[in-house]
N, C-alpha and C positions, 0 to 999 in steps of 0.2 A: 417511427423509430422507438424501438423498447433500448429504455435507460435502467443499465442494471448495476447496482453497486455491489461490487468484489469484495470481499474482505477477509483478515483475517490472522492469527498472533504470527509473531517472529518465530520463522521455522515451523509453521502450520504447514506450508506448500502450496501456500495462494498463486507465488510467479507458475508455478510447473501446471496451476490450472488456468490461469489467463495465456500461457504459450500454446495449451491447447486449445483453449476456446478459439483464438486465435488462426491455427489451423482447422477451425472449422467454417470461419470465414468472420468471426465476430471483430468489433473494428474496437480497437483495443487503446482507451487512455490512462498510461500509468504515470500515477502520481507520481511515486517515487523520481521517475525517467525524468519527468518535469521537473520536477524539484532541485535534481539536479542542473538541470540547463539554466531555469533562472537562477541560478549563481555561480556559474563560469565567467570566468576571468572576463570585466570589461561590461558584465551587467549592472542594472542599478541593483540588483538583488544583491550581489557580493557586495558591493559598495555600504547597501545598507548592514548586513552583517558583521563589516570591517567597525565598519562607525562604533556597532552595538557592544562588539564580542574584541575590537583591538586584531592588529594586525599579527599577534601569536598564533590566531586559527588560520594563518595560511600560510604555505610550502614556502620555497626560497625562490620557486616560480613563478608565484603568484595567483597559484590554485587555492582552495578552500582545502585545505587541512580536513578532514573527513572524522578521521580515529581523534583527533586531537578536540572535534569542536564537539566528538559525539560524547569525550571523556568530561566535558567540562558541562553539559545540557542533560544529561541520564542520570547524574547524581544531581540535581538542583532543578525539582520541575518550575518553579521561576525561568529558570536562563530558559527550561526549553521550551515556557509561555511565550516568551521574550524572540526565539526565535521561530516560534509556529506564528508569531503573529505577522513579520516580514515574507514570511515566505509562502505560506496557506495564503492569500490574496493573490501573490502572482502565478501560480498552481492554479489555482482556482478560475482564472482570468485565460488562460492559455487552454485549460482542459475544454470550456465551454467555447474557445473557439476549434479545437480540432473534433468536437463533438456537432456543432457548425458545418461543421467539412464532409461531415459524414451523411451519406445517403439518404431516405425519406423512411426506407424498409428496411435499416443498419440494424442491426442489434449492437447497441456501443455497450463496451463492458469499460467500465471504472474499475481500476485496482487500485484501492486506497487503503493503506494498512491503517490510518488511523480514522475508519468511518465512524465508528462507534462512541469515539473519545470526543471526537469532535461535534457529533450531535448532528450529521451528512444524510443519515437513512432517509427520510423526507423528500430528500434530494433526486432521488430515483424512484421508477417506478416498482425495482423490485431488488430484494437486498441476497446474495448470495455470500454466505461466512465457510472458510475454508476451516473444518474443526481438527484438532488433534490433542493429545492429552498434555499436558504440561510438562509431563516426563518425555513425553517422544518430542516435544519443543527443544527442552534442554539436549537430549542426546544429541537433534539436528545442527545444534548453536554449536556446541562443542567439538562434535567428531566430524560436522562439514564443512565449517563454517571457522574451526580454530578458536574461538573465545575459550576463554579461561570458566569454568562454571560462574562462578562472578560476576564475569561481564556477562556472561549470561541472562544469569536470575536478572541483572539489575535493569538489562534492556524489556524484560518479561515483563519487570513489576512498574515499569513504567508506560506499560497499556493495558488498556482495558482487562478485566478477567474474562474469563470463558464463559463464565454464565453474562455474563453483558453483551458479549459477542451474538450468543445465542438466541438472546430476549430481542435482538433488532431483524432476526433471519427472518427472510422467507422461505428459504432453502441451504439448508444443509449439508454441504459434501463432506462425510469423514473421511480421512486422510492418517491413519490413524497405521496404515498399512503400506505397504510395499508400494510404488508408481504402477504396478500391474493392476491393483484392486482399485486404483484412481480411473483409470482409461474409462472403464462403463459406466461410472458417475460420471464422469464431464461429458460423454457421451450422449447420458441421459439428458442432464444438463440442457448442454444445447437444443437438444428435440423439444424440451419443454420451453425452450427461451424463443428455438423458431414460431416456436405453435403460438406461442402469445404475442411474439411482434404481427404475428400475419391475423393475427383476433383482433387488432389495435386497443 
């Protein structure tokens, strides 16, 4: 099994390269995806987040408020220690067992936007960072995504920089370009991730 950690800033285009890895058969665990689950209604995850954060961060459904918990954690890196510390363990606990589940000759790709911040690289046998410039971040936040420049910068500046991103790579996709100049890097990609799981 080649263990390969994804990464890479907000509005880099890390999901559009783990969808294709994906389609090339690579067995994909995303943080994020997780993240979300353990705090769906009726988990201990939400439970502990109510406790921490008060029951303002959630709908009238009794969802996790998203925009609401992301506005109160992005401006105060405290609250969003406070909330990376609940929830990176049950992440954490879940990825290594659907990574378990995965075949002997898998290539399991990890998409973890925050491998770098969190000191993760170690953790895999090889670190791939989805690069793009900081300007093409903002335009993707803004004109795809709807944030306000603002909310923007402010999610930017609460991850890693891009020279930190880059000092943990092993491998570098820029992304810098159109989804047409992506296809033959993740392409490439894969052939070099085959070639090394099947080397063990």
């Amino acid at each position: 099994m080649l263990k390969v950690g994804l990464t890479g800033g907000i509005g880099a285009g890390k999901s559009e390269v783990s969808r294709m890895l994906t389609g090339y058969g690579a067995v994909l665990v995303d943080a994020d995806r997780i993240a979300r689950e353990v705090v769906e209604p009726g988990t201990p995850g939400l439970a502990a987040v109510v406790e921490e954060f008060g029951t303002g961060i959630l709908t009238p459904e009794g969802t996790l408020d998203r925009p609401k918990l992301g506005s109160v954690v992005f401006a105060d890196r405290e609250r969003l220690a406070a909330l990376n510390a609940i929830v990176h363990p049950l992440v954490g606990a879940r990825s290594a067992a659907l990574e378990r589940a995965a075949g002997p000759d898998s290539v399991v790709v990890h998409d973890v936007p925050l491998l770098t911040e969190n000191g993760l690289a170690p953790l895999y046998d090889l670190v791939v960072v989805v690069d793009a410039a900081p300007e093409t971040q903002l335009d993707r936040l803004v004109r795809l995504r709807g944030m306000t420049e603002q909310e923007a910068r402010a999610r930017m500046a609460a991850q890693a920089t891009r020279e930190q991103r880059r000092a943990v790579a092993d491998l570098i996709i820029d992304n810098d370009g159109p989804v047409e100049a992506l296809e033959p890097q993740v392409r490439a990609l894969w052939s070099e991730l085959e070639r090394r799981a099947a080397a063990g």
